[in-house]
C-alpha positions as CSV (number, residue, x, y, z in Angstrom):
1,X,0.0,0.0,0.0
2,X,0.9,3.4,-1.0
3,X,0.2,6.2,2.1
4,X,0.5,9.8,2.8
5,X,-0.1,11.0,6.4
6,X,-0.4,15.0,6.4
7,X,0.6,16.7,9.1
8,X,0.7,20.1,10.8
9,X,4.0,20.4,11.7
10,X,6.4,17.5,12.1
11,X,9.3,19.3,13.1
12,X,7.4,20.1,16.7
13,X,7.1,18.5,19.4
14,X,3.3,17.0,20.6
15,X,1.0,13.7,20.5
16,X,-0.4,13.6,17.4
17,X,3.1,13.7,16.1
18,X,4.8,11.3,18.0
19,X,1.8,8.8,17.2
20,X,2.2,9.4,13.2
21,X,5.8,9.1,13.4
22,X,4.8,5.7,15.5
23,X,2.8,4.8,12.9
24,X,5.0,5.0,9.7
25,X,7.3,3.6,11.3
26,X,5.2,0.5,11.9
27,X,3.9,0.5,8.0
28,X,7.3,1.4,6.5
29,X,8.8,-1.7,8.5
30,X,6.1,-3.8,7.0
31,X,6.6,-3.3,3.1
32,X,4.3,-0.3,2.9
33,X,5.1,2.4,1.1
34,X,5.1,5.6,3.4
35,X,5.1,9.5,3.5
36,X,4.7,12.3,5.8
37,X,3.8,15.7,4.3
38,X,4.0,18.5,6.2
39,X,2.5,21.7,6.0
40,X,5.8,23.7,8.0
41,X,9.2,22.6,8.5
42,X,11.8,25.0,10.4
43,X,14.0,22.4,11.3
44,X,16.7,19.9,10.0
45,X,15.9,16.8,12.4
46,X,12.1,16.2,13.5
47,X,11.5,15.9,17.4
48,X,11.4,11.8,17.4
49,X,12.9,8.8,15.4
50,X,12.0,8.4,12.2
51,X,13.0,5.5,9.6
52,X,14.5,6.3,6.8
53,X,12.7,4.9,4.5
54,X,9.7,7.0,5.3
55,X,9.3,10.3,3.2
56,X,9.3,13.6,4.3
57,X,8.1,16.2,1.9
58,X,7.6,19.7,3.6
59,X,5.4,22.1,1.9
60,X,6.5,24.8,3.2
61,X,10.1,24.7,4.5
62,X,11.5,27.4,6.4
63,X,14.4,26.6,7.9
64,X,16.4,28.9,5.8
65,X,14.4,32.1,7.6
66,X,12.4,32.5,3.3
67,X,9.2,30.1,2.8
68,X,10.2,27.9,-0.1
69,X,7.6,25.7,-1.0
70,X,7.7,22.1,-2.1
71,X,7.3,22.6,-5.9
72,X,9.3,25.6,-5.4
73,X,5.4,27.7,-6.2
74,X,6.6,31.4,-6.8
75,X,3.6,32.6,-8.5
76,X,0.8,35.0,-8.0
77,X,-1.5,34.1,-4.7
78,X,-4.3,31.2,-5.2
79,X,-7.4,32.9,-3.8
80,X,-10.3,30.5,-5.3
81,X,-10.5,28.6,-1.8
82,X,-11.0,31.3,0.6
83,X,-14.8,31.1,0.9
84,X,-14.7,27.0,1.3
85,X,-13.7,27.0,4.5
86,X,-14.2,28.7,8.4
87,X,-12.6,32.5,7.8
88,X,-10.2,31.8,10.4
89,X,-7.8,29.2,8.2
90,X,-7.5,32.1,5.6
91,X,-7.2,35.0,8.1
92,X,-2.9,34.9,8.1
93,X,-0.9,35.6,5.4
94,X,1.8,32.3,5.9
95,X,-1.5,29.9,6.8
96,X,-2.9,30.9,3.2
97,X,0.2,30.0,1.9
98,X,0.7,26.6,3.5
99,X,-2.9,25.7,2.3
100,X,-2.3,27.0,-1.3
101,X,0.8,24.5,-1.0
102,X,-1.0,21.8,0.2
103,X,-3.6,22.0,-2.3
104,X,-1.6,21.8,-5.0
105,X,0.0,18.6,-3.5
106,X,-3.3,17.3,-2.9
107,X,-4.1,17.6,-6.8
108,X,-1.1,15.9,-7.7
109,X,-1.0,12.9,-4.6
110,X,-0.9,9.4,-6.4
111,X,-1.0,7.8,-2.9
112,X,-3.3,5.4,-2.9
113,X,-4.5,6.0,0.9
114,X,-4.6,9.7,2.5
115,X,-4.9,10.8,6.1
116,X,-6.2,13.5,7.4
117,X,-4.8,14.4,11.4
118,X,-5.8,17.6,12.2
119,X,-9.6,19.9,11.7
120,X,-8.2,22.5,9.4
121,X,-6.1,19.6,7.0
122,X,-9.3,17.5,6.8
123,X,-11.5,19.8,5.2
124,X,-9.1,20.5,2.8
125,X,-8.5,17.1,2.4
126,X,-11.9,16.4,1.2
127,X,-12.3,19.0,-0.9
128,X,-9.2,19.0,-3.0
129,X,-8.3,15.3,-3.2
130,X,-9.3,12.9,-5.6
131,X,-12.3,10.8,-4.9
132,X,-10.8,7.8,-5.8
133,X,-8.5,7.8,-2.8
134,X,-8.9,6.4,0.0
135,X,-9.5,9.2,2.4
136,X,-10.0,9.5,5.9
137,X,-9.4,11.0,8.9
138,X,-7.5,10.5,12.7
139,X,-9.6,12.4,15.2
140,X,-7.6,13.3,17.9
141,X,-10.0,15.0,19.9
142,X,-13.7,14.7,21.0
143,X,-16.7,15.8,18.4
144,X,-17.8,18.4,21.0
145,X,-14.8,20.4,20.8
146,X,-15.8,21.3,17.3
147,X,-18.0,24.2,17.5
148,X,-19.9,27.3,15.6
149,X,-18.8,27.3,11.5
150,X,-16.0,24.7,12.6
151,X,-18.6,21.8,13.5
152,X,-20.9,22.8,10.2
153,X,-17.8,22.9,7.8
154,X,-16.9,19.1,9.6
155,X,-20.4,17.7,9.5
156,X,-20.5,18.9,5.4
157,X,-16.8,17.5,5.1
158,X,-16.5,14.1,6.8
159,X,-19.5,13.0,4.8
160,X,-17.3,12.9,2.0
161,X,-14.8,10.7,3.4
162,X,-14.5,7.0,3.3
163,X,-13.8,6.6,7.6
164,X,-13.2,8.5,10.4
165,X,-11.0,6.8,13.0
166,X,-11.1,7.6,16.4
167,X,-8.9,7.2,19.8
168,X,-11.5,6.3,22.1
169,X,-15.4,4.1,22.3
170,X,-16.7,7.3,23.8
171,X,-15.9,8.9,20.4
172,X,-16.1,5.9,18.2
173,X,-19.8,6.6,19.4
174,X,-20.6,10.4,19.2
175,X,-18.9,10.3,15.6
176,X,-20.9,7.4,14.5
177,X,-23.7,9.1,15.5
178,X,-23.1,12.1,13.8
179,X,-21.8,10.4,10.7
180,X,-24.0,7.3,10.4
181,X,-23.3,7.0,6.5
182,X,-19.3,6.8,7.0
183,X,-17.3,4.3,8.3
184,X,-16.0,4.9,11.8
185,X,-13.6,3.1,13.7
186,X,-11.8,3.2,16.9
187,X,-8.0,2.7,16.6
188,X,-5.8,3.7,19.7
189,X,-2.4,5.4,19.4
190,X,0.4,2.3,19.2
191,X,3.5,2.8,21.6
192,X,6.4,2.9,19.6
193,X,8.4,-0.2,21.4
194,X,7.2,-2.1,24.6
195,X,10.5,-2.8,24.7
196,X,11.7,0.6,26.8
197,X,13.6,1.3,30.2
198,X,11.2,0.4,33.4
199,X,11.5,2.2,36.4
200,X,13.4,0.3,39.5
201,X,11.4,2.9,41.9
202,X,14.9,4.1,43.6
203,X,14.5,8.0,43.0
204,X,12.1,10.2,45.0
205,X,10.7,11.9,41.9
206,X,7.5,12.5,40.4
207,X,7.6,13.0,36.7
208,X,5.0,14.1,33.8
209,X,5.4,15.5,31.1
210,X,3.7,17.3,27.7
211,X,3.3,20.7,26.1
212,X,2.5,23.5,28.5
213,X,-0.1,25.0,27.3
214,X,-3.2,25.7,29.4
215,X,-4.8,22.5,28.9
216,X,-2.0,20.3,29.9
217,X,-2.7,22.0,33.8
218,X,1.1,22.1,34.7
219,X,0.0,25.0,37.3
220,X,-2.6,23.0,39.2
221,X,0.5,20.4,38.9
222,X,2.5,22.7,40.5
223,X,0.0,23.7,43.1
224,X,-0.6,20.2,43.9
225,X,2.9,19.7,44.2
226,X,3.4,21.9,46.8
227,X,1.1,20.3,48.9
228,X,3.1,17.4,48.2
229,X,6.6,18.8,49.2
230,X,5.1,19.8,52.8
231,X,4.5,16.2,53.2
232,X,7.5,14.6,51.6
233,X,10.1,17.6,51.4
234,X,12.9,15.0,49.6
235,X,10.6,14.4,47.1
236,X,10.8,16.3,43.5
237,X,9.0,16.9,39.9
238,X,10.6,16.8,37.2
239,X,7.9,17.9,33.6
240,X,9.3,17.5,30.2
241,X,8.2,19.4,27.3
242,X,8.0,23.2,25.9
243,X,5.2,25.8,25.0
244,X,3.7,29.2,25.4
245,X,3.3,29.2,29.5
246,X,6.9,28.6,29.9
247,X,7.6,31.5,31.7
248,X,4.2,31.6,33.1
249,X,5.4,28.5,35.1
250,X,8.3,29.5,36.0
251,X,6.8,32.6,37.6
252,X,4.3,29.9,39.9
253,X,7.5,28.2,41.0
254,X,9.3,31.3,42.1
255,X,6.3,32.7,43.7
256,X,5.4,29.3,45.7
257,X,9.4,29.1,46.4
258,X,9.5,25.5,44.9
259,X,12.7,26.1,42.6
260,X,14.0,23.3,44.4
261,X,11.5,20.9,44.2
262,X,9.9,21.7,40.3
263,X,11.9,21.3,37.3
264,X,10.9,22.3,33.9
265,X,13.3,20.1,31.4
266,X,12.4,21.1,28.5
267,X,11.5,18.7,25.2
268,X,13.2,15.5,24.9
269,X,13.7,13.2,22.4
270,X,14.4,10.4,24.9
271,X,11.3,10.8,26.7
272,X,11.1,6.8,27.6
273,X,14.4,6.9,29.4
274,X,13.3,10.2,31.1
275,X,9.6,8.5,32.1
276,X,11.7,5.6,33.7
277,X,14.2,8.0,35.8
278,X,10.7,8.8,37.9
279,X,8.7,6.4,40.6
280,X,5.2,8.0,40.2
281,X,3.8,9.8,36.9
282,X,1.0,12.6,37.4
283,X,-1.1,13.9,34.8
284,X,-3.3,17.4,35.2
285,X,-5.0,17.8,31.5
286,X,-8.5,19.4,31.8
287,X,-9.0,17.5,28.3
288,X,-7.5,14.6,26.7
289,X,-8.1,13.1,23.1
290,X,-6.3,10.0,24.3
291,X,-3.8,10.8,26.6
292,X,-0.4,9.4,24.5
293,X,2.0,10.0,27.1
294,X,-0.2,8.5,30.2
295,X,0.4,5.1,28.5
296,X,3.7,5.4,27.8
297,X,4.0,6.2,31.1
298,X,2.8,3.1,32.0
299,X,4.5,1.2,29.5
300,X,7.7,2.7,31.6
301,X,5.9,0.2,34.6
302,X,5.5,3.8,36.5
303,X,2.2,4.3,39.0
304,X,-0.2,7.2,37.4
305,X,-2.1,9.5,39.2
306,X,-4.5,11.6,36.9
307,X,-7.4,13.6,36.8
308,X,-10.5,11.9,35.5
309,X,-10.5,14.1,33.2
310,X,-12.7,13.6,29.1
311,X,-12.0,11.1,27.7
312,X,-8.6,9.2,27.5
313,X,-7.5,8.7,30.8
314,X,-11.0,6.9,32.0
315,X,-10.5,4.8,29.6
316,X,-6.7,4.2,29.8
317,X,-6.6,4.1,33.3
318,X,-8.3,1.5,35.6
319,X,-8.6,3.1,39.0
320,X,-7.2,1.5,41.9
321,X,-6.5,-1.3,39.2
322,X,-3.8,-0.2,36.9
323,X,-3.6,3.7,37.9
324,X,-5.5,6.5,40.2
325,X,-7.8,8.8,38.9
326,X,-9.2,11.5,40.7
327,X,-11.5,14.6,40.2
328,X,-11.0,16.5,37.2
329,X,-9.3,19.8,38.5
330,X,-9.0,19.2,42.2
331,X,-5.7,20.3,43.2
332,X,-6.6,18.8,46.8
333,X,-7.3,15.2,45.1
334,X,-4.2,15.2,42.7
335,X,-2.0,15.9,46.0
336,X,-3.6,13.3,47.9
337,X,-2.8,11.4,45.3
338,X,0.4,11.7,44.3
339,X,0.9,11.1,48.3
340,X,-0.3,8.2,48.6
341,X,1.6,6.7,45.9
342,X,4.5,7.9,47.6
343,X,3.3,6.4,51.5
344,X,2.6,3.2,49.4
345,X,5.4,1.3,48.2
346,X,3.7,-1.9,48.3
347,X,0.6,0.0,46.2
348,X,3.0,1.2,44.0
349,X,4.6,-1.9,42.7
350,X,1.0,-3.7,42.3
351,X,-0.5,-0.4,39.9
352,X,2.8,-0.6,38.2
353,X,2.6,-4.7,37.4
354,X,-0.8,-4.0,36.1
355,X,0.2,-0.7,33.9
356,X,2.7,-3.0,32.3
357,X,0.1,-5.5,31.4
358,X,-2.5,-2.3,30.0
359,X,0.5,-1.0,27.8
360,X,1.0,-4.7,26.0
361,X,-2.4,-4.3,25.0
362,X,-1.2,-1.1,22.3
363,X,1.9,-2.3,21.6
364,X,2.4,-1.5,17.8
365,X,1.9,-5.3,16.3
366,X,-1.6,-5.3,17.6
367,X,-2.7,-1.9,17.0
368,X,-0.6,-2.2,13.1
369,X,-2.6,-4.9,12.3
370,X,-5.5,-2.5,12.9
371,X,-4.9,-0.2,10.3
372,X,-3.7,-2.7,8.3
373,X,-6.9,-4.6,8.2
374,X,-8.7,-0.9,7.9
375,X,-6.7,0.3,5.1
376,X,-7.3,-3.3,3.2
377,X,-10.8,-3.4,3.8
378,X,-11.5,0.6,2.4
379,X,-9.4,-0.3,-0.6
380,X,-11.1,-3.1,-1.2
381,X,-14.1,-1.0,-1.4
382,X,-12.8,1.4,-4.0
């Protein structure tokens, strides 16, 4: 099979990303034939391992400080597709330009399968790309977060496409509902290896880790960390990753005078190794999609302590079984916790025996042959 995955931005750091990059990986390794387009590239080496044999065709690379797009397009501006789609995705002057580019790659795309991972690239997906494709889309988040002239350019979209692939049952449902002429599926995010450094439990350090943004929660983190270092004052955190509330964060932990208990790492591209270093994972998302790096987390063998927040983690995380959840936002709950993890060594080392045994069950061979079988079967139908 002959695939193209497009993709925001492949050269950053963030789930959907990583999961993609997991994913070609996996089809590449087993004959396919693979490519990545994506819409911006500013630098040389993407964020996470990538065969060779998988193609990367930027359309619009930037790395030099000038846009030069992938045909190497230096014509007047297309403006035929403005009015097809939500105002916003033609507001900005470099977002018309890495549509127009993608368009024009669309027109021309001989892959036999195309997939959509992102709102904005899946409307254009379906309007520019030949119908005798394959075409479909990942959803990485929930159907109700699409809203207003967003949620009616979807609904007139997806009905277009041949399946829409979801990471959870909860949305498996709410799409099929909403879409009960398309295909829809539910296919979870594959780890990249279960084969990955385990923790041994002999640090005093909490880790997490993802973009800081304010939906990823790292303040409440830190708040409930706090409560946490009154308690157990050896005890640290330690939160990989990078984005706009950087110094935001920083800020809370100079404030609440726990620069020697919070850490802010930074990205990293060996975030397994990382994961392992810690003896209890927390995670303080107000939303998740799926919730990549909880399970990788527990792939590391680590104890998790989330809130219950929609929809990934409930249905990641067994609690008291594989994991803790606890209220979504309650900085009190999240502490408590975290504590107890830390009180419990004997709890510990049973949550972390069974997060072992949840991770197997999205280790990339099973979850391959899933969009294997998929990608057969919607072929087949063509």
């Amino acid at each position: 099979m002959k695939l193209t995955y497009l993709i925001y931005n492949a050269f950053g750091v963030g789930g959907t990303v990583r999961t993609v990059f997991n994913q070609a990986n996996a089809m590449v390794e087993r004959g396919h034939d693979v490519e990545i387009a994506t819409m911006l590239r500013y630098h040389d080496e993407p964020p996470f391992p990538l065969d060779p044999r998988v193609r990367m065709t930027a359309l619009v690379d930037n790395r030099s400080g000038s846009y030069v797009d992938w045909d190497g397009y230096d014509g007047p501006e297309d403006t035929s597709w403005h009015e097809l789609f939500p105002a916003g995705i033609s507001k900005n002057w470099d977002s018309r330009r890495r549509i127009s580019a993608m368009i024009r790659f669309l027109r021309g795309l001989e892959s036999e399968i195309v997939v959509g991972t992102r709102p904005t690239i899946n409307l254009v997906m379906a309007e520019f790309t030949d119908p005798s494709r394959v075409r479909l889309v990942q959803e990485h988040a929930g159907l109700s977060t699409h809203k207003g002239e967003w949620r009616e350019a979807i609904d007139a979209a997806y009905v277009k496409l041949d399946a829409v692939v979801c990471l959870t049952e909860a949305d498996r449902v709410a799409y099929g509902e909403a879409f009960p002429d398309v295909r829809v599926e539910r296919i979870p995010n594959a780890l990249h290896s279960l084969d990955v450094p385990r923790t041994d439990f002999s640090r005093s350090q909490v880790v997490s880790a993802g973009r800081l943004d304010g939906n990823k929660g790292i303040d409440k983190l830190i708040d409930a960390f706090g409560k946490v270092v009154d308690a157990h004052p050896d005890w640290t955190l330690r939160v990989h990753g990078d984005g706009p509330e950087l110094d935001a964060l920083r800020k809370i932990i100079r404030v609440k005078h726990l620069y020697n208990h919070v850490f802010l790492m930074g990205p990293t591209r060996k975030l397994d190794e990382e994961l392992a270093k810690g003896s209890v994972f927390a995670m303080s998302s107000k939303s998740e999609g799926f919730g990549m790096v909880l399970l990788e987390a527990m792939n590391c063998g680590l104890p998790v302590v989330s809130f219950n927040c929609p929809v990934g983690p409930r249905e990641l995380v067994s609690d008291g079984v594989d994991g803790l959840l606890v209220p979504e936002l309650d900085v009190d709950a999240l502490a408590a916790g975290i504590i107890r993890l830390i009180e419990d060594e004997e709890l510990r080392r049973t949550l972390s025996k069974a997060a072992l045994q949840k991770a197997a069950e999205y280790g990339p061979e099973v979850v391959t042959a899933a969009w294997e079988d998929l990608y057969g079967a919607l072929t087949a139908a063509k």
